[in-house]
C-alpha positions as CSV (number, residue, x, y, z in Angstrom):
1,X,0.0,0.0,0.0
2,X,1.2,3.4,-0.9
3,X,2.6,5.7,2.2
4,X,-0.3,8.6,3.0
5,X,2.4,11.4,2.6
6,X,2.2,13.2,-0.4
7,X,5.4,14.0,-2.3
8,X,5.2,17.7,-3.5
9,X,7.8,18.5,-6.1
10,X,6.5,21.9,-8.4
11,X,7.0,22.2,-11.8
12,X,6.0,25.4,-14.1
13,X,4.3,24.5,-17.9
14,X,5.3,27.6,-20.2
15,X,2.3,28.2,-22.9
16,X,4.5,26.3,-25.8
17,X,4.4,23.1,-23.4
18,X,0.9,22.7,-22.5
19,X,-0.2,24.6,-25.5
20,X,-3.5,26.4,-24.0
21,X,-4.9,29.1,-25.5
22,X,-5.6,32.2,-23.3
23,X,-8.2,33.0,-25.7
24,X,-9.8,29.7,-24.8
25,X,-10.4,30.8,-21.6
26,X,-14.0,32.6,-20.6
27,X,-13.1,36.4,-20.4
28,X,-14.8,36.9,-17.4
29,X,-12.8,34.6,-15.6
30,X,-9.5,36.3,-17.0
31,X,-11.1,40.0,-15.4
32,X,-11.6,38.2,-11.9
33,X,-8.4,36.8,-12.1
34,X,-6.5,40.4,-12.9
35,X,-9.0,41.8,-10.4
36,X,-8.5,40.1,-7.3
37,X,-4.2,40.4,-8.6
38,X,-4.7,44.2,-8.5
39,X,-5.7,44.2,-5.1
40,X,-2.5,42.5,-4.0
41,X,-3.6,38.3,-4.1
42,X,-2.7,35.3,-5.5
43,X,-5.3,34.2,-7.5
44,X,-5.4,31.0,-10.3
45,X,-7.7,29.3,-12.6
46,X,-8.6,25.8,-10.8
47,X,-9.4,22.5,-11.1
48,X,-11.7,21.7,-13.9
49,X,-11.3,24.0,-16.3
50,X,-7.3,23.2,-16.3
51,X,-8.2,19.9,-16.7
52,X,-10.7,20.5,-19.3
53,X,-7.9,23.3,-21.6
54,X,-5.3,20.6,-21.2
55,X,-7.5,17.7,-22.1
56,X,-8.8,19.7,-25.3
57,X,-12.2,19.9,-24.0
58,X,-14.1,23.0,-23.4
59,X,-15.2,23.6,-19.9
60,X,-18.3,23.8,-18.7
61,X,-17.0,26.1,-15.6
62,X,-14.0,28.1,-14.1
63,X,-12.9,27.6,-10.4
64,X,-10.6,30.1,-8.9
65,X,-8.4,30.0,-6.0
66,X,-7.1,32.4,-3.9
67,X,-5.3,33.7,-0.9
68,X,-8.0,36.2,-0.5
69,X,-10.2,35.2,2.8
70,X,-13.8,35.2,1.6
71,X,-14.8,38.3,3.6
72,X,-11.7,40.0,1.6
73,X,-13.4,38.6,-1.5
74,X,-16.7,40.3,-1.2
75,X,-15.1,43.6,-0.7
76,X,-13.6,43.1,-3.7
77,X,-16.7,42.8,-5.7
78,X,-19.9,43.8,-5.7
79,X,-21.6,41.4,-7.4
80,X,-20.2,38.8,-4.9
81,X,-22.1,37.0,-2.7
82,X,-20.6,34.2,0.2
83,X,-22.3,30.8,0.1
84,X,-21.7,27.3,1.7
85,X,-21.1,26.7,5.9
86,X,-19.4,23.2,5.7
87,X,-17.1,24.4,2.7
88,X,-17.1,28.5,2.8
89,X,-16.7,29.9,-0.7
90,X,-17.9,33.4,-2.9
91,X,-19.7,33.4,-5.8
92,X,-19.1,36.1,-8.3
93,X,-21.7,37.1,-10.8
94,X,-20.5,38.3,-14.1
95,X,-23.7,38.9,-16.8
96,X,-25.8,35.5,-16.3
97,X,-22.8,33.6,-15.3
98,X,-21.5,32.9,-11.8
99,X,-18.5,32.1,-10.9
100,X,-16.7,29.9,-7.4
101,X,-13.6,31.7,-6.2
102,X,-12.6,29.6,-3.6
103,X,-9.5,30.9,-0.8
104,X,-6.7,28.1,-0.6
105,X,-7.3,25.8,2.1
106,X,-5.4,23.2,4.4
107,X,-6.6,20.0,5.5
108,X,-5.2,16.6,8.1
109,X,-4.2,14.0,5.0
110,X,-3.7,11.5,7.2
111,X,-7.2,10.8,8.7
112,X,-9.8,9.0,7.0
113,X,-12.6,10.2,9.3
114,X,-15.6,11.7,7.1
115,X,-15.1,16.1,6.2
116,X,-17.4,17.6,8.6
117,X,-15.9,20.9,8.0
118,X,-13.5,22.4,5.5
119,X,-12.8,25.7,6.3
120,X,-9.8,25.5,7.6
121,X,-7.1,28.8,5.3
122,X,-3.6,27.3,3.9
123,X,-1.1,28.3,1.5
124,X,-1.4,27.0,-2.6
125,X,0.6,24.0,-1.8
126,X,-1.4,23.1,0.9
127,X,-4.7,23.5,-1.2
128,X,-3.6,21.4,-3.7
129,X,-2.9,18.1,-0.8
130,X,-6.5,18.3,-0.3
131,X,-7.6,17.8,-3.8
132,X,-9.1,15.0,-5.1
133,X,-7.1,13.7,-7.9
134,X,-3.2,14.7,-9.6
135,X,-5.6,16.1,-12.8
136,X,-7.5,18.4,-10.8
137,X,-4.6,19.4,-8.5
138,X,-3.4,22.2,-11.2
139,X,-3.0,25.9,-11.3
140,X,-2.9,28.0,-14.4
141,X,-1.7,31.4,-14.0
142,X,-2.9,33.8,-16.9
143,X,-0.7,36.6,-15.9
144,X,2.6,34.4,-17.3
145,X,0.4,31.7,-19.2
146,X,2.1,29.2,-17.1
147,X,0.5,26.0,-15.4
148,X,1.9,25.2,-11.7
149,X,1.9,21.3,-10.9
150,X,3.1,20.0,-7.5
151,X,1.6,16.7,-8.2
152,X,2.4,15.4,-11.5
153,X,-1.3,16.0,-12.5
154,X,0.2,17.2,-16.3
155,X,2.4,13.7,-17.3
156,X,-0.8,11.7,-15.9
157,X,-3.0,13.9,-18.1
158,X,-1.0,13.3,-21.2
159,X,-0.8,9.6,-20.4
160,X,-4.2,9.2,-19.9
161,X,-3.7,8.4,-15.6
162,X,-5.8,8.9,-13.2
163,X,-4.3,9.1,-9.7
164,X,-5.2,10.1,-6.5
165,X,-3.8,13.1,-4.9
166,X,-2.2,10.7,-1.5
167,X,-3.8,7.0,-0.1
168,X,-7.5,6.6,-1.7
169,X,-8.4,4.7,0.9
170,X,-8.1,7.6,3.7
171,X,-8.8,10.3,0.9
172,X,-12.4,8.2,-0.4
173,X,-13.4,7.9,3.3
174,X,-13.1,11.5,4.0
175,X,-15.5,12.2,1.3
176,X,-16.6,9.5,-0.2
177,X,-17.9,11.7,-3.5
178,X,-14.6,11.1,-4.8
179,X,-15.3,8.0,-5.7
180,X,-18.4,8.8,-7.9
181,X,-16.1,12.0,-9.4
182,X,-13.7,8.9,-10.1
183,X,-16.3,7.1,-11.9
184,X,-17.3,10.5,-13.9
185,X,-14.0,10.8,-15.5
186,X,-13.4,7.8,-16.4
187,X,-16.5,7.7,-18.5
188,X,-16.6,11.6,-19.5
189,X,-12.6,11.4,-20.4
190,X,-11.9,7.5,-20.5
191,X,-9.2,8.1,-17.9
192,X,-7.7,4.8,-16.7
193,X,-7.4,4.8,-12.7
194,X,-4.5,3.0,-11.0
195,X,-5.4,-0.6,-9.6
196,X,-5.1,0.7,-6.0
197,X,-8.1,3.1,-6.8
198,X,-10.2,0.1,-8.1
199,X,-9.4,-1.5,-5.4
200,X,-10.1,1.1,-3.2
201,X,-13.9,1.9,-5.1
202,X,-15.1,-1.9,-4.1
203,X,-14.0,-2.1,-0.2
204,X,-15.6,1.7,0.5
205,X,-18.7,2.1,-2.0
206,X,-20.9,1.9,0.8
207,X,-18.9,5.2,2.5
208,X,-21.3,7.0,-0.2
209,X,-24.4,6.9,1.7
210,X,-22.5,9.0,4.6
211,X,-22.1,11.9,2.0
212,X,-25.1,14.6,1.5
213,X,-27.9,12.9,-1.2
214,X,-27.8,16.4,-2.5
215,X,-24.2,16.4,-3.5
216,X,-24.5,13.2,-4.8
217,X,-27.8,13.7,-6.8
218,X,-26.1,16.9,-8.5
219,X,-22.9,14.9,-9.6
220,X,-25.8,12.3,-10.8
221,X,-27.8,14.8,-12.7
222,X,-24.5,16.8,-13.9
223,X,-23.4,13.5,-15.5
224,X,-26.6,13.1,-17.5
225,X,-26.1,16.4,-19.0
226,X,-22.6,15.9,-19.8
227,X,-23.0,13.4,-22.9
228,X,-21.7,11.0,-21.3
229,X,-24.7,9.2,-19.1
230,X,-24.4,5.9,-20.9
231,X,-20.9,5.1,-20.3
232,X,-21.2,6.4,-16.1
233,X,-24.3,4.8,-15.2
234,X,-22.8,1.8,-16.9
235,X,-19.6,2.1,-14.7
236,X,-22.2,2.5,-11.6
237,X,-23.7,-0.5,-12.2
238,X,-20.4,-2.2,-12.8
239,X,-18.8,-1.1,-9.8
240,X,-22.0,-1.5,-7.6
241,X,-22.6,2.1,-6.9
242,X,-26.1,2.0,-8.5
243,X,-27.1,-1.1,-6.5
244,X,-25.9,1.0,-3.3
245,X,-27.1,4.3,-4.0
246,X,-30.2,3.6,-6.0
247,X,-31.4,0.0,-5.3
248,X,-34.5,0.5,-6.4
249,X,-33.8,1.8,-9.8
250,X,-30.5,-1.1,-9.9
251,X,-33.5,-3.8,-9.5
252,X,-34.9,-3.0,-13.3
253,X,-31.0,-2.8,-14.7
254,X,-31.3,-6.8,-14.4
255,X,-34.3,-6.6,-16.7
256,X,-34.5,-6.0,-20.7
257,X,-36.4,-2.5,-19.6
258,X,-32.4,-1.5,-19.3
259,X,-31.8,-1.4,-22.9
260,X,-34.7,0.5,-23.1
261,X,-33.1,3.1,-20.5
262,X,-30.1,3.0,-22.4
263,X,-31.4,3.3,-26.0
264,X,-33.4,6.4,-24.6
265,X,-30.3,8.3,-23.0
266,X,-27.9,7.0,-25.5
267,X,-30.0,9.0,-27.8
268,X,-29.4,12.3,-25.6
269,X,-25.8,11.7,-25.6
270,X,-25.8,11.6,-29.5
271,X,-27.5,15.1,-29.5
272,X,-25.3,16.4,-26.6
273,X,-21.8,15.1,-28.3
274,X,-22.5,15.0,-32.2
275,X,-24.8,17.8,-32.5
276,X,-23.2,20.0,-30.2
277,X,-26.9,20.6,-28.6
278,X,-27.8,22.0,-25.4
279,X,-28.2,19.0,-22.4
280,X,-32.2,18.7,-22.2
281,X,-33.6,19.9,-19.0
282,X,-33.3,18.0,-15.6
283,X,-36.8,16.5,-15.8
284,X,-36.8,15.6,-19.3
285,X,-33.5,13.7,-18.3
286,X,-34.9,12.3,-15.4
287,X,-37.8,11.2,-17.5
288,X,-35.3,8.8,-19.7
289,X,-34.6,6.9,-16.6
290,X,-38.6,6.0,-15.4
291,X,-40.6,6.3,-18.4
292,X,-39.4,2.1,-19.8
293,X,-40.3,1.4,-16.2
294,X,-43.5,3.5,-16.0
295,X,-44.5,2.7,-19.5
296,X,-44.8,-1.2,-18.5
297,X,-46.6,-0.6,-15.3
298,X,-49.5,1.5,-17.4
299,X,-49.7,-1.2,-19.8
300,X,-50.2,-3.8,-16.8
301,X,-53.1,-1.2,-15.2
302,X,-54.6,-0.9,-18.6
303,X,-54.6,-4.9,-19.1
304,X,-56.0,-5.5,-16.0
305,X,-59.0,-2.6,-16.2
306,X,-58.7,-0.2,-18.9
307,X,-61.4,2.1,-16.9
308,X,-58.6,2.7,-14.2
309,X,-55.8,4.3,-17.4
310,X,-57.1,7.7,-17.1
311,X,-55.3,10.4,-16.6
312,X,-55.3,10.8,-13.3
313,X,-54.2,7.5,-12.3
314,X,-51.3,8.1,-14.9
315,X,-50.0,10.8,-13.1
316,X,-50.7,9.3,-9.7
317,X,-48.7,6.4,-11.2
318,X,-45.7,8.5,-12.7
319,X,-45.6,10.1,-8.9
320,X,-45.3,7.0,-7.1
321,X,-43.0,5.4,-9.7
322,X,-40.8,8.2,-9.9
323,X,-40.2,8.7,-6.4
324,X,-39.9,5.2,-5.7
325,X,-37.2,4.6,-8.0
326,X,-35.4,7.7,-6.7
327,X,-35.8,6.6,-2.8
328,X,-35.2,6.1,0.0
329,X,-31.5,7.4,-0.4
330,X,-31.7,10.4,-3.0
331,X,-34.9,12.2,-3.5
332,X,-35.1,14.5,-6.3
333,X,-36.1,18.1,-6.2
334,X,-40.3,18.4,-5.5
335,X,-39.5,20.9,-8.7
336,X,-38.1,18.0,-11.2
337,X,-40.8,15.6,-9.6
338,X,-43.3,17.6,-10.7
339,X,-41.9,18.2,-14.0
340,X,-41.1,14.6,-14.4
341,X,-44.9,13.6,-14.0
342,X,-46.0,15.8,-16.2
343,X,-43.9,14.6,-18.9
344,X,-44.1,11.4,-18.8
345,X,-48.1,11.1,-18.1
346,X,-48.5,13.6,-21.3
347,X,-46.9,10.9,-23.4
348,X,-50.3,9.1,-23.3
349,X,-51.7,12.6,-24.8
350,X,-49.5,11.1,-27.7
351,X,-49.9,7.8,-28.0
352,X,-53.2,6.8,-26.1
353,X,-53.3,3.0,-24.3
354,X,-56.9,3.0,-25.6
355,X,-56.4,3.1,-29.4
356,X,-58.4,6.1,-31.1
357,X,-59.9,6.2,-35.0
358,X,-58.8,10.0,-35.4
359,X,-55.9,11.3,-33.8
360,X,-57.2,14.3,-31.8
361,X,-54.2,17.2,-30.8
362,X,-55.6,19.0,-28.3
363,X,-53.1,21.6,-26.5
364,X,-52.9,21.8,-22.5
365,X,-52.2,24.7,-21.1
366,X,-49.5,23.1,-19.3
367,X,-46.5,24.7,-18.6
368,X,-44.5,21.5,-19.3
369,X,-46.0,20.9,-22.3
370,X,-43.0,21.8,-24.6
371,X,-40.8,19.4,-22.5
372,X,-43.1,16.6,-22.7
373,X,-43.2,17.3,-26.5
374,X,-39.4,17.2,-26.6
375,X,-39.3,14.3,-25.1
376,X,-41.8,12.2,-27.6
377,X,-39.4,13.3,-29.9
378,X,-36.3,11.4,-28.5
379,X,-39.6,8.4,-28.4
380,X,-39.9,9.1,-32.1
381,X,-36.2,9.2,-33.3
382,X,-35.7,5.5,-31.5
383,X,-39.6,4.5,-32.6
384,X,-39.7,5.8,-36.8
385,X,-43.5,4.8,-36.9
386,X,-44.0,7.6,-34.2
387,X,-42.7,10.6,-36.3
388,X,-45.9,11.6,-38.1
389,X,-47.8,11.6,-35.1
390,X,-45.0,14.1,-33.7
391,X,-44.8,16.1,-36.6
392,X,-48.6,16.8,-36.3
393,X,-48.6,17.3,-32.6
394,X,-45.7,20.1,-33.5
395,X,-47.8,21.8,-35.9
396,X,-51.2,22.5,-33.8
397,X,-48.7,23.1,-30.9
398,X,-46.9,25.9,-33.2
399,X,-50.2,27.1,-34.4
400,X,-51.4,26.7,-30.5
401,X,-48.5,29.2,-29.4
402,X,-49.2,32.0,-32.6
403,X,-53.2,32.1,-31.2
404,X,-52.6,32.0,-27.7
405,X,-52.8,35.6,-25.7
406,X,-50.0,36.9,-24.4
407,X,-49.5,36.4,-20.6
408,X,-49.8,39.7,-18.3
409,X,-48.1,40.7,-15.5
410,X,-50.2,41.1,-12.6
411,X,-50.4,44.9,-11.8
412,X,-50.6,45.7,-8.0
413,X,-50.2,48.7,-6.5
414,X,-47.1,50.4,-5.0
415,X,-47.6,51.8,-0.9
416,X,-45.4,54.8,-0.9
417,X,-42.2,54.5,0.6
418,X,-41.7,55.7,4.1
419,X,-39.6,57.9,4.5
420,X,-36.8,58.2,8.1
C-alpha cells in the first residue's frame, strides 16, 4: 500500500508546453483573475477547467483559487455573494454567469474520518494536498500563461492516468464523493485509474451513503447532462454504486427494460456530443430513466381494467414510480418531480393505451407541455413509426402558441415609501 504522505515536487508548464490558449479561456474569468491580482492576491484558474484546456475539451465552468479570505473577497466585488457553511466559498456574478472563487485551504491528510468541516485557510501548496485527484490538483496562471503542478497531475494527463492526490483509501473515506467524481472521469474522459483506486472503489462504495444525497444527486444529474450518461451509469452499475445508491432503480438494470433506458439516454448523448446541442432539462432527463419502467406498469393497469388508465391514475402512477425509483436514499427536487410527472403522463396525450380512430391534438395549457413534446421526440427518433404523429402534434402546438394571448403581469399597487 502506498505511504499517505504526499510528495510535492512543483513544476511550471510555459504556454509552448501545454499549449493552452488564453483566448480559450471565458473572459470573465481572465477580469476576476487580474482583479483580485490588482488588489494584491494570489489568484489562479482551478481544477476543472485546467483539466478540461489541457485535455482539449471545453469547460463547462471556471474555479478560482485564492489567498483572499472570503470576507476579503466580497469587498472586492460587488456582485459577490458568500455561500456554503461546511465548505465556505464566494460566488461572483458576471452577466448570467457565476462564478466559485474559492481561498486556498489546508486539511489533516492523514485521517480518514468523514469532512465535517473544511474551512480551515492554507497556502497554494497546501490546497492542492486536499484535492481530489493529480488532474485536478493544477494551477494555471494567466498573468505568465504558465501552469503550476506540484503533483504530477500534467504527465498523468497526457498519459491518460488517473491518480489520487495521497492513499485513496483515507482520501475516499473522507469524502466518499470522490469515488463517484472517479467514476465520472473515467466515462466523461476514458481516464484509466490505477489498480489501488479500483481496489479502493469496491472495499468503500458503501462510504457514499454518509455523504449529502444532494451532492450526490447533483454529480448524478450533472453527469446526464454531460453526454456522457451511458458510459457512467454503466460504470455505476459495474462497480456496484447503483445497486448502493439507488437500489430500487438497480432492481430493473437486471431486466431488458435497461436497454430501453439505455437506448433512450444513448440517444441524448448523440445530441449532446454530435450535434453540439444544449443538455435537455433535468426532468426531461430524469424522465429517460422512469418512463421504460413506468410505461410497463400502465400497460399492466390498462390490461387488468382499462377504466382505471385515465389520466389521473397516470400521473398518480408517474408520482409513485418516480419517487420510488429515486428513494429512499436520494430524493429529487419536488420541482423536477413535478416536472417529471408531467412529462411522462403527457406521453399518453400522444400515443393513447386506448387506441383512437382520429388522432385528436388537443393543446394543455401546461407549462410542461414543450418538454413533454421534446421528449416524444427522443420516443420518435428510436420508434420511426411515431414521427408523423409528432410532426402533427408540432404543428397545432406551433399554431397553439401563434393564437394563444400573451401572458400579463399582474399589476398591483405600490404603498409609498416611508420615509426616516
Amino acid at each position: 500500500m502506498q505511504t499517505n504522505k504526499i510528495i510535492m515536487t512543483v513544476k511550471k508548464y510555459l504556454q509552448k508546453e501545454h499549449k493552452i490558449d488564453i483566448n480559450d479561456v471565458d473572459p470573465d474569468a481572465l477580469v476576476i483573475l487580474d482583479k483580485l491580482r490588482a488588489h494584491g492576491y494570489t489568484a489562479y484558474l482551478v481544477g476543472g477547467s485546467v483539466r478540461d484546456l489541457l485535455l482539449n475539451y471545453t469547460p463547462k465552468d471556471y474555479d478560482i483559487s485564492t489567498n483572499a479570505l472570503p470576507e476579503q473577497i466580497k469587498r472586492v466585488f460587488s456582485n459577490c455573494f458568500l455561500v456554503g457553511k461546511r465548505f465556505r466559498l464566494a460566488h461572483v456574478r458576471m452577466g448570467h454567469k457565476t462564478f466559485e472563487v474559492s481561498t486556498f485551504r489546508n486539511g489533516d491528510n492523514e485521517d480518514d474520518a468523514l469532512i465535517q468541516n473544511d474551512n480551515e485557510w492554507g497556502s497554494e501548496e497546501q490546497d492542492v494536498t486536499r484535492r481530489d485527484f493529480t488532474v485536478n490538483g493544477l494551477f494555471y496562471d494567466n498573468d505568465s500563461q504558465t501552469i503550476i503542478d506540484y503533483v504530477g497531475g500534467v504527465e498523468d494527463g497526457r498519459k491518460n492516468m488517473l491518480r489520487c492526490i495521497g492513499n485513496p483509501y483515507i482520501r475516499f473515506k473522507q469524502d466518499p464523493v470522490r469515488m463517484i467524481r472517479l467514476l465520472k472521469f473515467k466515462a466523461r474522459f476514458g481516464l484509466d485509474p490505477d489498480e489501488q483506486m479500483i481496489e479502493a472503489l469496491f472495499a468503500l462504495r458503501t462510504e457514499t451513503l454518509k455523504s449529502s444525497p444532494i451532492r450526490i444527486l447533483e454529480e448524478l444529474l450533472r453527469m446526464l447532462e454531460s453526454g456522457s450518461s451511458v458510459p457512467f451509469l454503466k460504470n455505476l452499475q459495474h462497480h456496484g454504486f447503483l445497486e448502493t445508491l439507488l437500489p430500487n432503480l438497480a432492481h430493473f438494470f437486471e431486466t431488458p427494460l435497461e436497454n430501453e433506458i439505455y437506448d433512450l439516454l444513448t440517444e441524448v448523448d448523440r445530441s449532446i456530443l454530435v450535434e453540439n446541442a444544449r443538455a435537455p432539462k433535468r426532468p426531461l432527463l430524469v424522465a429517460c430513466i422512469v418512463y421504460p419502467i413506468y410505461r410497463k406498469r400502465m400497460q399492466e393497469i390498462y390490461e387488468a381494467s382499462p377504466r382505471k388508465a385515465h389520466l389521473g391514475k397516470m400521473q398518480d402512477e408517474a408520482f409513485k414510480i418516480t419517487s420510488h425509483l429515486f428513494g429512499p436514499t436520494l430524493r429529487i427536487t419536488k420541482k423536477i418531480l413535478a416536472e417529471t410527472v408531467n412529462i411522462l403522463a403527457t406521453q399518453y396525450r400522444f400515443t393513447p393505451l386506448q387506441k383512437k380512430k382520429a388522432l385528436v391534438c388537443k393543446i394543455p395549457r401546461t407549462r410542461d407541455f414543450d418538454q413533454a413534446l421534446k421528449f416524444f421526440k427522443l420516443r420518435a427518433d428510436l420508434e420511426p413509426g411515431l414521427t408523423d404523429i409528432y410532426n402533427e402534434w408540432v404543428y397545432y402546438y406551433e399554431k397553439f402558441k401563434k393564437s394563444a394571448p400573451p401572458t400579463k403581469r399582474a399589476t398591483t399597487t405600490r404603498r409609498p415609501r416611508r420615509h426616516r
